[in-house]
N, C-alpha and C positions, 0 to 999 in steps of 0.2 A: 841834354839838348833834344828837341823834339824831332820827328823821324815822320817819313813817307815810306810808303809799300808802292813801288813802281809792278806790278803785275802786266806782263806780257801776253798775248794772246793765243799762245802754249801753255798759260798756268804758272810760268817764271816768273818766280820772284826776286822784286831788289829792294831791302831796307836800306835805308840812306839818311843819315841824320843830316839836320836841315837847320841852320841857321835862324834865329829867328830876324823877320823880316827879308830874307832869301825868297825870292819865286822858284816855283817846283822846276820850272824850267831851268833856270843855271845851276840848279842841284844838280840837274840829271845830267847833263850837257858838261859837270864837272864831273859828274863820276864814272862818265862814259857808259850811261844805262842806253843803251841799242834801243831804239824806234823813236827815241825823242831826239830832231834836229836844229829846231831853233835856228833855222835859217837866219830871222831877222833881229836875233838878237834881241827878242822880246820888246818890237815896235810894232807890233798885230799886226803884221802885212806878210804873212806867208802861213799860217794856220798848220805848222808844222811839228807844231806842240801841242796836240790832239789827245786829250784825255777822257775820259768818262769816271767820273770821280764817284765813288762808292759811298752808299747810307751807310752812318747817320752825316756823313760827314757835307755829301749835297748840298744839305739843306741848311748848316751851317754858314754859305759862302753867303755873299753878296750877287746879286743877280746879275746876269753879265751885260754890259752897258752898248749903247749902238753898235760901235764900234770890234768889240767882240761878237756879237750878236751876226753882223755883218760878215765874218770871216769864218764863222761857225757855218753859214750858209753855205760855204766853197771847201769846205775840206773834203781829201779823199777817201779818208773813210767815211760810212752814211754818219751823220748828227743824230745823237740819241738824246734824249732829256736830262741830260746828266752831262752832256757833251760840253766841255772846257776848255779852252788855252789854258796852259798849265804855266804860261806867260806872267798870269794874270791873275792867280792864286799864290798869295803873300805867307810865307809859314809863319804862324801863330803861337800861342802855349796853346789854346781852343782847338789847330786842327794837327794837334801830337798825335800820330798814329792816322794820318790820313791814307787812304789807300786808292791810286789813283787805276783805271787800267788803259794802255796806251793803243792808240786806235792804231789799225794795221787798213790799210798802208797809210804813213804819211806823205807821199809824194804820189 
């Protein structure tokens, strides 16, 4: 089964095997990985699933559409170029070993 690396912004790490066609969000929110909340249940209306996702793996995604785009702009931690809803990221066989790191603070 393919795996995520949830990395915290101490260095912690959590490997979490993942579903294919699982979003990183109910992964993490299933396994109780601390700093991902998923308030809304992964309906993009609360940007509480704030990740910055790690090369090569970035560049593999699909580019995030208005509506993420739009929610990316309001999260609490600053947006970086690599800045995610982890909502909105679909596990794959392509992104086995993704490794995300989780923005601090979500709220």
């Amino acid at each position: 089964m393919p795996h995520v690396i949830y990395i915290h912004s101490n260095g912690e790490r959590h490997e979490v095997e993942v579903p294919i066609g699982q979003n990183l969000m109910t992964a993490a929110t299933s396994h109780d990985i601390e700093g991902i909340v998923g308030d809304c249940g992964g309906a993009m209306s609360c940007a509480t699933c704030h990740v910055m996702v790690e090369e090569p793996f970035a560049a593999l995604l699909p580019v995030p559409d208005d509506t993420e785009n739009q929610m990316l702009d309001f999260t609490a931690a600053p947006r970086e170029a690599n800045s995610r809803l982890c909502c909105q990221i679909v596990m794959s066989d392509v992104l086995d070993g993704i490794a995300v790191r989780i923005a601090d603070p979500q709220l």
